[in-house]
C-alpha positions as CSV (number, residue, x, y, z in Angstrom):
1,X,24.9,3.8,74.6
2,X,24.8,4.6,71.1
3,X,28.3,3.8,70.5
4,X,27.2,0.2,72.1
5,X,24.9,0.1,69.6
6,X,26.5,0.4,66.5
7,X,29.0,-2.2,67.5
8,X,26.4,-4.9,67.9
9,X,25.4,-3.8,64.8
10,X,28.1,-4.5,62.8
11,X,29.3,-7.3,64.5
12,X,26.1,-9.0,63.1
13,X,27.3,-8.1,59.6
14,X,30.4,-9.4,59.6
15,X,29.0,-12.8,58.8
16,X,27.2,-11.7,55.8
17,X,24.3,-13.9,54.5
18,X,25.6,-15.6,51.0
19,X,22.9,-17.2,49.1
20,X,23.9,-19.4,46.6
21,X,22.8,-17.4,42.6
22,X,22.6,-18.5,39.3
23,X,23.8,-15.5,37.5
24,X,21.5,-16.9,34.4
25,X,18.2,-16.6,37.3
26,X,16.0,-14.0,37.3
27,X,17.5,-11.3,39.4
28,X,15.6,-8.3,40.6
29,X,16.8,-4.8,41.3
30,X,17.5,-5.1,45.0
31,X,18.7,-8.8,45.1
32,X,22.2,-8.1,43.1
33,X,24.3,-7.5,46.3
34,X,25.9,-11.0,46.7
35,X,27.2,-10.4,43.0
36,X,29.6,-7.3,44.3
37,X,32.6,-6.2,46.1
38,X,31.7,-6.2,50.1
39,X,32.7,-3.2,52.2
40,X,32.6,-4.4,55.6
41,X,35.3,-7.2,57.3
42,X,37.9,-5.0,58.6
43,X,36.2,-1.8,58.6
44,X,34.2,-2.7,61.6
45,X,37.2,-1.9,63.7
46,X,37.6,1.7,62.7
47,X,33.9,2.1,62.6
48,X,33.7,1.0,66.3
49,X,37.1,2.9,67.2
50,X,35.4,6.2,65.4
51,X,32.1,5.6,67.4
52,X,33.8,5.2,70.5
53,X,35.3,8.3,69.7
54,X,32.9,10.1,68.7
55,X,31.0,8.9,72.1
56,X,33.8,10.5,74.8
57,X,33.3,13.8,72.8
58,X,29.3,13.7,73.3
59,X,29.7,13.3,76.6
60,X,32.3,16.5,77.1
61,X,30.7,18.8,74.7
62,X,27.4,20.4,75.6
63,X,24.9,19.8,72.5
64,X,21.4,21.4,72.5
65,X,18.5,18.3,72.4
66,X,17.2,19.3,69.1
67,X,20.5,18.8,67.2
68,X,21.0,15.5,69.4
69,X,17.9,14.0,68.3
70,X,18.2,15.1,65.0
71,X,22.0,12.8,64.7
72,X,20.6,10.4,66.3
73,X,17.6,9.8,64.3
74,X,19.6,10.4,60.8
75,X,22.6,8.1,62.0
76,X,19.6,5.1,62.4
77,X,18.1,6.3,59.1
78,X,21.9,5.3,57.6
79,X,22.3,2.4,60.1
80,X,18.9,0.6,58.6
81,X,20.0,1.2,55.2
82,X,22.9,-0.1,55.3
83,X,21.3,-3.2,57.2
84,X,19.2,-3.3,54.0
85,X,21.7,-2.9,51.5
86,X,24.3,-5.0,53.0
87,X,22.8,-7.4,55.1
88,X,19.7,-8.2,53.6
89,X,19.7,-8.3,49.7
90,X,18.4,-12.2,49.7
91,X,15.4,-11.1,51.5
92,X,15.0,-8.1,49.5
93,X,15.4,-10.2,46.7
94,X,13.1,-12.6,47.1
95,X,10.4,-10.0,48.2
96,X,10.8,-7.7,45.1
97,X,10.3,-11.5,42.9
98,X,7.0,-11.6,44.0
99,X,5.9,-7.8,44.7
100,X,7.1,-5.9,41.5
101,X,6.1,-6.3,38.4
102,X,6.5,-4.2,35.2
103,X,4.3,-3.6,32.6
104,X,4.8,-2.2,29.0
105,X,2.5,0.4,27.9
106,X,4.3,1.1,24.4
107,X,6.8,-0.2,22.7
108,X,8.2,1.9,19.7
109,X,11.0,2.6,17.6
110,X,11.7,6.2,17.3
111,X,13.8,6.3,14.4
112,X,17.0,4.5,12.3
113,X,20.4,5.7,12.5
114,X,23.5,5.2,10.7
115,X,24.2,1.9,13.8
116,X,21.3,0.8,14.2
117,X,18.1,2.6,15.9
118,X,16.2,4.0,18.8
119,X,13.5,2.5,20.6
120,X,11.5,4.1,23.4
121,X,10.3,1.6,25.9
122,X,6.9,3.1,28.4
123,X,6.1,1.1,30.6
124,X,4.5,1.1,34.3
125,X,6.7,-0.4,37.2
126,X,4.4,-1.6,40.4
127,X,5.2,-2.8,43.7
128,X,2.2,-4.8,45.4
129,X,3.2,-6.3,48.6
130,X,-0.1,-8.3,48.6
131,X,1.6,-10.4,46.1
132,X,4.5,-11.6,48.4
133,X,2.7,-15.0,49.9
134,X,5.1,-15.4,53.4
135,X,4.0,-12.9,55.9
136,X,7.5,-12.5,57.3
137,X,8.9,-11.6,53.8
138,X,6.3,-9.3,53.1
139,X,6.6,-7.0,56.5
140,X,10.5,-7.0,55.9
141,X,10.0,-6.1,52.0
142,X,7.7,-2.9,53.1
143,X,9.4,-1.8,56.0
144,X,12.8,-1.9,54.1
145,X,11.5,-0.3,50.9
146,X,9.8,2.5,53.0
147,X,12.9,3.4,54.1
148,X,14.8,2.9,51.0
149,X,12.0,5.0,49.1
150,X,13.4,4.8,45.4
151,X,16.3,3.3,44.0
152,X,17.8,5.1,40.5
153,X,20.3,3.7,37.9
154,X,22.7,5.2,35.7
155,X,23.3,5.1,31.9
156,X,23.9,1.6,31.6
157,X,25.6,-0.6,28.3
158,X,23.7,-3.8,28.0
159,X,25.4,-6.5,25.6
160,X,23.6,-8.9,23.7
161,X,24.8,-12.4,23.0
162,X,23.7,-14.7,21.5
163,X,25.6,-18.0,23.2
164,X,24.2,-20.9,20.5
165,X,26.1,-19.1,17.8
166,X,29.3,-18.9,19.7
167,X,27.9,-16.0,22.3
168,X,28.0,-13.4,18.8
169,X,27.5,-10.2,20.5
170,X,24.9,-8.6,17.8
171,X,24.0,-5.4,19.6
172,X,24.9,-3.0,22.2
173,X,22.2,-1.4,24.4
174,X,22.8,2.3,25.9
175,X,20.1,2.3,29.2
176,X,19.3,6.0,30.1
177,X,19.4,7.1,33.8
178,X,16.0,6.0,35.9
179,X,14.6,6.4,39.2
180,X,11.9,4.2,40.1
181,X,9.5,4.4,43.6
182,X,9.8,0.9,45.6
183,X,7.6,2.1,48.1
184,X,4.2,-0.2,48.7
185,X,1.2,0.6,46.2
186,X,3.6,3.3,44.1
187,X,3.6,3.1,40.5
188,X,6.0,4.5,38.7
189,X,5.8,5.6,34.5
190,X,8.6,4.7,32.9
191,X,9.6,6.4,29.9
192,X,13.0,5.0,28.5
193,X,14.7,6.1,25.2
194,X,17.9,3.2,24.7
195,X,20.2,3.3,21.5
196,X,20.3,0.2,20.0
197,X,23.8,-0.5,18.0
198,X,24.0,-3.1,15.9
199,X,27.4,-5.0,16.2
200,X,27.0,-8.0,13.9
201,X,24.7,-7.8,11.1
202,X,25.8,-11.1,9.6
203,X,24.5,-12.7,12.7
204,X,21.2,-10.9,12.7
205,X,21.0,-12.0,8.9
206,X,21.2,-15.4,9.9
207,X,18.4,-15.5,12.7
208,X,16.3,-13.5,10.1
209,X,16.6,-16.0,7.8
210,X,15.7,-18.8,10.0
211,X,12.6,-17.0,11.1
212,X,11.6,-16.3,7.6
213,X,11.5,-19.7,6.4
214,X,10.5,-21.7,9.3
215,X,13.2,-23.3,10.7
216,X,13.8,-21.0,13.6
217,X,12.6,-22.8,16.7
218,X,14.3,-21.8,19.6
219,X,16.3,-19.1,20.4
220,X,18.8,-17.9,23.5
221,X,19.8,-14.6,24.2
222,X,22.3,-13.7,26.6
223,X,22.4,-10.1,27.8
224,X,25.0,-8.7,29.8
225,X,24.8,-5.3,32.1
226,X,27.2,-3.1,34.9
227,X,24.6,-1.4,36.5
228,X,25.6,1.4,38.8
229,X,22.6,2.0,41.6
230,X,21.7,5.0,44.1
231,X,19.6,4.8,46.9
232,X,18.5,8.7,48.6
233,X,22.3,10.1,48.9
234,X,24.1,6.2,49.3
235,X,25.4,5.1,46.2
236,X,25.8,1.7,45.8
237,X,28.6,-0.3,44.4
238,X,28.7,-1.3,40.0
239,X,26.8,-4.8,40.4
240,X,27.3,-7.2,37.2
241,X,24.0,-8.6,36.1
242,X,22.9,-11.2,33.6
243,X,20.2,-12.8,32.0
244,X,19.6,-15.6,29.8
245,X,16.6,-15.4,27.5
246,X,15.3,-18.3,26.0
247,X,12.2,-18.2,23.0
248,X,10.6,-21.3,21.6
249,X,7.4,-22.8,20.0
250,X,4.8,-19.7,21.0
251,X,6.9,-17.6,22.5
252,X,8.5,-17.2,18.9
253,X,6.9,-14.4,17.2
254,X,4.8,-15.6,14.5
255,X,5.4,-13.9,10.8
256,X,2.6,-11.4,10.0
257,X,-0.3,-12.6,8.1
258,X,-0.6,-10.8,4.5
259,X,-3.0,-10.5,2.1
260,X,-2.7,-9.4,-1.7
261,X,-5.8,-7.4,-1.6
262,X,-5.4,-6.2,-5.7
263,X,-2.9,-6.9,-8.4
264,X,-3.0,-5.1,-11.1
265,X,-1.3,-5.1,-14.5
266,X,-1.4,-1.7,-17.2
267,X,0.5,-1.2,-20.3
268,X,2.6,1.9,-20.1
269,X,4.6,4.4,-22.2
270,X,8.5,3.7,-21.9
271,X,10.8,6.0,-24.3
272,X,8.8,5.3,-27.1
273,X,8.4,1.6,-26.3
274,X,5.6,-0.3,-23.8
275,X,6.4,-1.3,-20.6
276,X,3.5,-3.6,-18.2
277,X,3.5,-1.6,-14.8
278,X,2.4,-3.8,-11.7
279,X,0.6,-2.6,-9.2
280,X,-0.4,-4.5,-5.4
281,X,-2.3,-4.0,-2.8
282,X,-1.0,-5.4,0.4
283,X,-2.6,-5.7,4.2
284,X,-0.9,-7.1,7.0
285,X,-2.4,-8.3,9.9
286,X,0.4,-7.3,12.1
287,X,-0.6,-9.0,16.3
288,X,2.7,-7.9,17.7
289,X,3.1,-4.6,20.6
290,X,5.8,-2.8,18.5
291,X,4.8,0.4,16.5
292,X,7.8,1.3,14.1
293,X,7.5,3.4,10.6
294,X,8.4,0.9,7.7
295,X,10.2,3.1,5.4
296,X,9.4,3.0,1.8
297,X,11.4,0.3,0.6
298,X,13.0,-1.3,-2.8
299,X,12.8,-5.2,-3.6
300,X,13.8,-7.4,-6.4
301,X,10.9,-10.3,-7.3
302,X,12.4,-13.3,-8.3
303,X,10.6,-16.6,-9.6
304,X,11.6,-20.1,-10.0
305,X,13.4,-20.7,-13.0
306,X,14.0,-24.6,-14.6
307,X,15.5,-25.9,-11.2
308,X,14.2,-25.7,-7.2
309,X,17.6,-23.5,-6.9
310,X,17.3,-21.1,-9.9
311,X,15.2,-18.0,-9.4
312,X,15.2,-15.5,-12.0
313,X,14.6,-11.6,-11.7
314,X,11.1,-10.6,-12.7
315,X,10.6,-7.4,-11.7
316,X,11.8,-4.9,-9.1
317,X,9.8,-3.0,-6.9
318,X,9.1,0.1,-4.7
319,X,6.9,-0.3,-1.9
320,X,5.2,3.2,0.1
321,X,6.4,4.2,3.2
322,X,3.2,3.1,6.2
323,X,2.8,3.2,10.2
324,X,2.4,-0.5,11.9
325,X,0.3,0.6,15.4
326,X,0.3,-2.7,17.9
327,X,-2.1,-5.5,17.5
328,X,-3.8,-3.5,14.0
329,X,-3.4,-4.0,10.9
330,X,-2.6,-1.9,7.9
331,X,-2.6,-1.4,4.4
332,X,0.8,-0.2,2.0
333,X,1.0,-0.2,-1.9
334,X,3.4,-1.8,-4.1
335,X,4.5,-0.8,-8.0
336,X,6.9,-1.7,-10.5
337,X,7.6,-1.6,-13.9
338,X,8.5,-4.5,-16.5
339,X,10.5,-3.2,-19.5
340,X,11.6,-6.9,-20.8
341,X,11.6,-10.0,-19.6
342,X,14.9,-12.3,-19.3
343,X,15.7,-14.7,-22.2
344,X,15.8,-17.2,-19.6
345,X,11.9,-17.3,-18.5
346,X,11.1,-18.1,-22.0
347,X,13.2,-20.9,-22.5
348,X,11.6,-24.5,-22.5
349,X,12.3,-26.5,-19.5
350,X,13.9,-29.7,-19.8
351,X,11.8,-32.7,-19.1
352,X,8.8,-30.5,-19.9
353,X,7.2,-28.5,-23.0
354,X,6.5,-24.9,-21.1
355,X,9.1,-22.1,-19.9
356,X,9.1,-20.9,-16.6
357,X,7.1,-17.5,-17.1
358,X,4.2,-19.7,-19.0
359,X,4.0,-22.2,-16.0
360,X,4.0,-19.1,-13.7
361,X,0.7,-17.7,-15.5
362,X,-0.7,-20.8,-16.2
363,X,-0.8,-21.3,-11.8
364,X,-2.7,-17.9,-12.0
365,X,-5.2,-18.7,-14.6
366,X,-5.7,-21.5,-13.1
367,X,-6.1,-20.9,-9.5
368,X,-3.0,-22.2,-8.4
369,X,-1.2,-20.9,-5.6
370,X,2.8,-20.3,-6.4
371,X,5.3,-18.5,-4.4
372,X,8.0,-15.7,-5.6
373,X,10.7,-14.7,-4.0
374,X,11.1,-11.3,-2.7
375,X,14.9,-10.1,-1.8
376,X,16.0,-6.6,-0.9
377,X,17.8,-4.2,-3.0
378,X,21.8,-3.6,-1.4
379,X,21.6,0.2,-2.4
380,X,19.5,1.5,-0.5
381,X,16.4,4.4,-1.0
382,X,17.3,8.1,0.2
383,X,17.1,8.1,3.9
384,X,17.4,4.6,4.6
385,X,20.5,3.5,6.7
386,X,23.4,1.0,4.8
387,X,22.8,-1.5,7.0
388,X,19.0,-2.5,6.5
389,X,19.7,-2.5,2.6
390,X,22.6,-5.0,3.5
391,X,20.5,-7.5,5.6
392,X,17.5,-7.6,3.3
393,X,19.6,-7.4,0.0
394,X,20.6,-11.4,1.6
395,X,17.4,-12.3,2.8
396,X,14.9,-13.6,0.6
397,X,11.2,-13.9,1.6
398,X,8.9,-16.1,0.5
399,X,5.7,-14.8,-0.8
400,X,3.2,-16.5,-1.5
401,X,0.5,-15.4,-4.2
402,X,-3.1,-16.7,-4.4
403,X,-4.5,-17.8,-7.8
404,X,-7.3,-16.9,-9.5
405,X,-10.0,-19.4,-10.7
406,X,-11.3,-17.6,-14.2
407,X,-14.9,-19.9,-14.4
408,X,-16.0,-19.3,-17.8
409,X,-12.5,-17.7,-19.0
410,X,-14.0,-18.6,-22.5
411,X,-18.1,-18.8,-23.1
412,X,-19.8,-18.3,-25.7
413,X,-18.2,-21.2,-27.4
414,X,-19.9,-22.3,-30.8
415,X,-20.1,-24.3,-33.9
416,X,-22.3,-22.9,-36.6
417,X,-22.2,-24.3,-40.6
418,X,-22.0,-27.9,-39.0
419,X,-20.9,-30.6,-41.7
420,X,-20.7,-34.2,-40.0
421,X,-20.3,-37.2,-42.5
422,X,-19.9,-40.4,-41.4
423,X,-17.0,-42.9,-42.1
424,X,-16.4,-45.1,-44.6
425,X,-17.3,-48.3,-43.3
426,X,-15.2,-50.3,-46.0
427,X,-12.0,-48.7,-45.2
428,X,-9.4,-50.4,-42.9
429,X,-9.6,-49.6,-39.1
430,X,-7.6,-46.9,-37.6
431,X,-6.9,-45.7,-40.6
432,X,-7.9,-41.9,-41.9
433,X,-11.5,-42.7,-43.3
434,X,-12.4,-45.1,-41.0
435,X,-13.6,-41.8,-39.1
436,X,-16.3,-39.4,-39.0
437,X,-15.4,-36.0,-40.0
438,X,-16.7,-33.1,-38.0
439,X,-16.7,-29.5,-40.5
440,X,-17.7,-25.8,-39.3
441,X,-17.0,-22.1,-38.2
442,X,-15.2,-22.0,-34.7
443,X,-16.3,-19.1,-32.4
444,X,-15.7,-17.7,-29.2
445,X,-15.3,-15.4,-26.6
446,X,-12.7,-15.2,-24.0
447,X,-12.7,-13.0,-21.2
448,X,-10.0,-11.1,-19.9
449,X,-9.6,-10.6,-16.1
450,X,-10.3,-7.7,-14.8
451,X,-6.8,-7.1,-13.3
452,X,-5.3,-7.2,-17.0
453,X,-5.3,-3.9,-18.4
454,X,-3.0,-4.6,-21.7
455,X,-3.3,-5.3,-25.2
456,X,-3.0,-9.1,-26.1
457,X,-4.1,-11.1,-28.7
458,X,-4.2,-14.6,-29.7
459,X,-3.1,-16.0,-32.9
460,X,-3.4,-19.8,-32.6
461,X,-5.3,-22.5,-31.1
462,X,-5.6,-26.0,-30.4
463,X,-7.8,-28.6,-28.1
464,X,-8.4,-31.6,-26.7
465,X,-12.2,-32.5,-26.9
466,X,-14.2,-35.3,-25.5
467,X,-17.9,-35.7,-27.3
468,X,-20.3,-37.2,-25.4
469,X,-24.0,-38.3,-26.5
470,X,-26.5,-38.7,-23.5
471,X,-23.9,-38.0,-21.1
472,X,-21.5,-40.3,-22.0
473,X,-18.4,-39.8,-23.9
474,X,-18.1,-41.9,-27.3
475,X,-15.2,-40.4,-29.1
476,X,-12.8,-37.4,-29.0
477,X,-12.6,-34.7,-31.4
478,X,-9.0,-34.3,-33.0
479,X,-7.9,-30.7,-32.8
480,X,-4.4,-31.3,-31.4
481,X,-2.4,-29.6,-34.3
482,X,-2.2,-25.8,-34.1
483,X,-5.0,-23.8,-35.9
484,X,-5.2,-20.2,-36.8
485,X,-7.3,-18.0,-35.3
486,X,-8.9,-14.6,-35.4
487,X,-9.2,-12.1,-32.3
488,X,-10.7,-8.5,-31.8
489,X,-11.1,-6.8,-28.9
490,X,-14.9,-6.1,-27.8
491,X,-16.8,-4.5,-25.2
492,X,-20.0,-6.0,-24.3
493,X,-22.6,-4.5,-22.6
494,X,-23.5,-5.7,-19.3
495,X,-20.4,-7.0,-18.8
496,X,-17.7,-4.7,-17.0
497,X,-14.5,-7.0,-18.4
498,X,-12.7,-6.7,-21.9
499,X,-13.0,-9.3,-23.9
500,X,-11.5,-11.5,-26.9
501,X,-13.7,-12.6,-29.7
502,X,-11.9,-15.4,-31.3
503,X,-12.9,-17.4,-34.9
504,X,-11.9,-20.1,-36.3
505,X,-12.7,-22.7,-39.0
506,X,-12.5,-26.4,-38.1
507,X,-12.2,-28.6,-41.9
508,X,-13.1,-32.1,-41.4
509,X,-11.5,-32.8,-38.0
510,X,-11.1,-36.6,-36.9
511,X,-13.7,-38.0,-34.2
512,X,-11.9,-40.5,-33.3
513,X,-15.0,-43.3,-31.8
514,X,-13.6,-45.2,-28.3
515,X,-17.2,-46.5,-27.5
516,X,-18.9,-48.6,-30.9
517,X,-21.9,-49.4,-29.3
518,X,-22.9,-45.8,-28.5
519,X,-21.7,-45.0,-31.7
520,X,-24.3,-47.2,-33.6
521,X,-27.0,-46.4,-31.8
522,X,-26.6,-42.9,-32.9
523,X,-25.8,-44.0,-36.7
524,X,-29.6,-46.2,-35.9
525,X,-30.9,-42.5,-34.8
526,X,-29.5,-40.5,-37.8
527,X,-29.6,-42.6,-40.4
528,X,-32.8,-44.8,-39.9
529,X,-35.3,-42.2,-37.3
530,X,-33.6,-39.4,-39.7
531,X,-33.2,-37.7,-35.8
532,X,-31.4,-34.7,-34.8
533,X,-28.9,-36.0,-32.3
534,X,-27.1,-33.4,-29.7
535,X,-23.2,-34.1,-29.3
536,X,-21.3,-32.2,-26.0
537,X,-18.5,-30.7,-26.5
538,X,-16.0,-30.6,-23.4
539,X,-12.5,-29.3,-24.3
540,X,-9.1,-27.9,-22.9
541,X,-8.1,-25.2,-25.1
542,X,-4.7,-24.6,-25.2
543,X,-4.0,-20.6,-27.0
544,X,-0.9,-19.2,-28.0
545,X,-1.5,-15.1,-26.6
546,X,1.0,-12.1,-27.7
547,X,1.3,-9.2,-25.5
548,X,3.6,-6.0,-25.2
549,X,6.6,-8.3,-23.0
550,X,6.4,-11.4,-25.7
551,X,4.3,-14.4,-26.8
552,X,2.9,-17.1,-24.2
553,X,1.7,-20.4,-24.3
554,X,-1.6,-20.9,-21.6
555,X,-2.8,-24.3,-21.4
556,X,-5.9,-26.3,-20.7
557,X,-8.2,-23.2,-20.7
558,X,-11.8,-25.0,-20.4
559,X,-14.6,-24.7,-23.0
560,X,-17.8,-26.8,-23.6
561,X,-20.9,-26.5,-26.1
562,X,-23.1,-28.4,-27.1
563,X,-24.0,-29.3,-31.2
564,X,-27.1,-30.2,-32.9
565,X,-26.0,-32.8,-35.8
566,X,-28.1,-34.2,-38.3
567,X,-27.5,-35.7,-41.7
């Protein structure tokens, strides 16, 4: 009888079930069968032939119950495993699409090596046969997987391609061995450590790159396994599996969100000269599930020279080492020191009358946004593997800084010892004396930002200055040329900032009038009503400042007062 059994059986599996697979698809553990070698076909004759054997010699041999019972029982444990196996993958399949899931608890990288690094992978594997929607599948799926009970892979190499760059392999992928419980309702903690080698870094470069500034969006990845599977004591034939990965638009991991929290400039001691050390403050709003160490690092700033291409060195940089934890955000420090500036960030531009470095501080006075560049350096800090150095020393980074709006950079700003005389009103127009003449001692006081902790000074000064009567503007006060001025540091109290007490003297400036009939009526008010009139002042001063790295030229620095002006 039980030799009439096993031939039906495998007489049924000698027209094996073939379904159709897109080796790119989605493939689940237990649906990989129709990918592999098949051992059935002509085996089924000396399977039968050693059954029918093996029947005669039952029936001659007397065999306690017990021991009958127990090969009878343990030959249909095999026979329904193989039926599983062999015979049903595409149902198996399609029941472990909807009934397993996996589910990441932590993802972190463990450490760098010399190749690349080492990622641990926790995660929770699940099989839910609610999930599974037709009846029929679901009963199969449980019964099968009850019998089955786990399923365990060996170490594994997975390759990874990437097929729109003409399938690059960029990394290797060594898989421990796992056993995982594909039982109904069993959950099963995962706990994987894989070595990740890196096989083309100029590859990797080039995707970083893209991501960095923007253009990355869409990505395939091809990865590539020979996965070796055991079931109880049956192992079960090296199956080939694939899978195509594709990321686009918000699938794409977005760039962390930074913040410059403080930048701060000191003047410092260098071997018997002064140096301007920079200090940041930086916090990234990091969203993403990794947790890695980011080791302390070493990165060259670079800022744009006189073209969109030219970016010249400013400064390098050390940053501290600092933990990223998933979905939190953290804080890291960043410090350099400035010895000398290049030659060529004080060179006029063409087209223009400023040098790169004073258009760069003029953005920051201001409260204009610019961007540096930030690029790693090729040789590397102790500890830190070649080939990091050698993608980041090609990769530059834009980073973007804010600017700061200085209201009320200079206050304070008056005229005292006011001489005003009026033009001649014989003398030809346009010309020298056709003018009034505006006399008296120039003072005031510029603050310096807090983040500025260096000596500077100013040694000249000019301005463009509109003069208004009765809010509106009549004429405009000609202090275009260059004057000299005097500076001392102070301290004020109530006031936490360092600041610049300039003077000046201001001898017969040119108003220069652009509205007659406003000017008359306030000839009518001094000359005839003998009136005091008032005159606002609103001007852009532009200051030439020297400082321990060189002179610089900030423009447009606003300034107002107003003047009381009688004859």
């Amino acid at each position: 009888m039980l030799g009439k059994i096993r031939t039906r059986i495998f007489k049924s599996s000698s027209q094996p079930i073939r379904p159709s697979l897109d080796p790119n698809e989605d493939q689940p553990l237990l649906s990989q069968s129709d990918h592999i070698q098949r051992y059935d076909g002509s085996h089924d004759h000396v399977e039968n032939h050693s059954l029918r054997k093996g029947g005669k010699s039952l029936r001659k041999e007397v065999c306690p119950w017990p021991t009958l019972i127990s090969i009878i029982v343990t030959v249909s444990l095999t026979i329904m495993i193989l039926l599983v196996v062999f015979i049903g993958p595409s149902f198996i399949g399609k029941y472990a699409k909807e009934a397993i899931s996996i589910e990441p608890t932590k993802l972190s990288v463990d450490s760098f090596t010399s190749t690349g690094l080492e990622a641990r992978v926790q995660a929770d594997f699940k099989v839910d046969a609610s999930q599974v929607s037709n009846k029929y599948l679901r009963n199969i799926g449980r019964f099968s997987t009850w019998i089955a009970k786990k399923v365990g892979s060996n170490q594994s190499l997975v390759q990874v391609f990437l097929p729109e760059y003409d399938n690059l392999l960029i990394g290797i992928i060594t898989v421990p061995r796992f056993v995982v419980d594909i039982r109904n309702d069993h959950t099963t903690s995962l706990d994987l450590l894989l070595k990740i080698d890196l096989e083309n870094k100029n590859g990797i470069r080039i995707i970083t790159n893209k991501w960095l500034d923007g253009s990355l969006d869409r990505i395939q990845i091809l990865a590539k396994a020979n996965i070796a599977l055991k079931t109880g004591i049956i192992s079960l034939p090296t199956q080939s599996m694939s899978k195509l990965l594709i990321f686009e638009g918000d699938n794409l991991p977005d760039i962390p969100h930074y913040d410059i929290n403080k930048l701060t400039f000191n003047e410092v001691p260098i071997y018997g000269n002064s140096g301007l050390a920079l200090g940041a403050s930086i916090f990234i709003d990091y969203k993403h599930i990794l947790e890695f160490d980011i080791p302390a690092l070493r990165f060259e700033i670079l800022i744009q020279g006189c073209g969109s291409e030219n970016f010249i060195k400013l400064i390098s940089i050390t940053t501290d080492s600092t933990h990223l934890y998933p979905r939190l955000g953290t804080s890291f420090e960043a410090k350099g020191i400035i010895t000398k500036l290049p030659e060529p960030l004080f060179q006029t531009c063409p087209g223009t009358k400023v040098s790169p470095i004073e258009t760069l501080i003029a953005s920051y006075v201001h409260g204009n946004n610019f961007t540096v560049m930030i690029q790693g350096f090729e040789s590397s800090a102790q500890g830190i593997p070649n080939w990091i150095s050698e993608i980041l020393s090609t990769v530059k980074v834009p980073l973007t800084i804010l600017g700061h709006q200085y209201h009320g950079l200079i206050r304070n700003f008056t005229i005292s010892d006011i001489n005003f005389s009026l033009p001649d009103f014989l003398a030809e127009p346009e010309s020298e004396k056709a003018s009034p003449k505006l006399s008296g001692h120039l003072e005031a006081i510029a603050d310096i930002p807090k983040e500025i902790n260096f000596n500077m000074s100013v040694s000249q000064a000019r301005a463009a200055v509109d003069v208004l009567y009765k809010g509106a503007k009549f004429g405009e006060l000609d202090l275009h040329e260059w004057q000299k001025v005097d500076c001392e540091l102070i301290k004020e109290q109530n006031y936490t900032v360092t600041s610049l007490k300039i003077k000046s003297d201001v001898n017969n400036a040119p108003l220069r009038i652009i509205n007659d009939s406003i000017f008359t009526d306030i000839i009518a008010a001094l000359l005839f009503r003998r009136e005091t009139v008032l005159f606002k002042l609103i001007a852009l001063v532009d200051v030439q400042v020297s400082t321990v790295l060189g002179k610089f030229l900030i423009e447009d620095l606003p300034a107002n007062t107003t003047l009381p002006i009688k004859l």
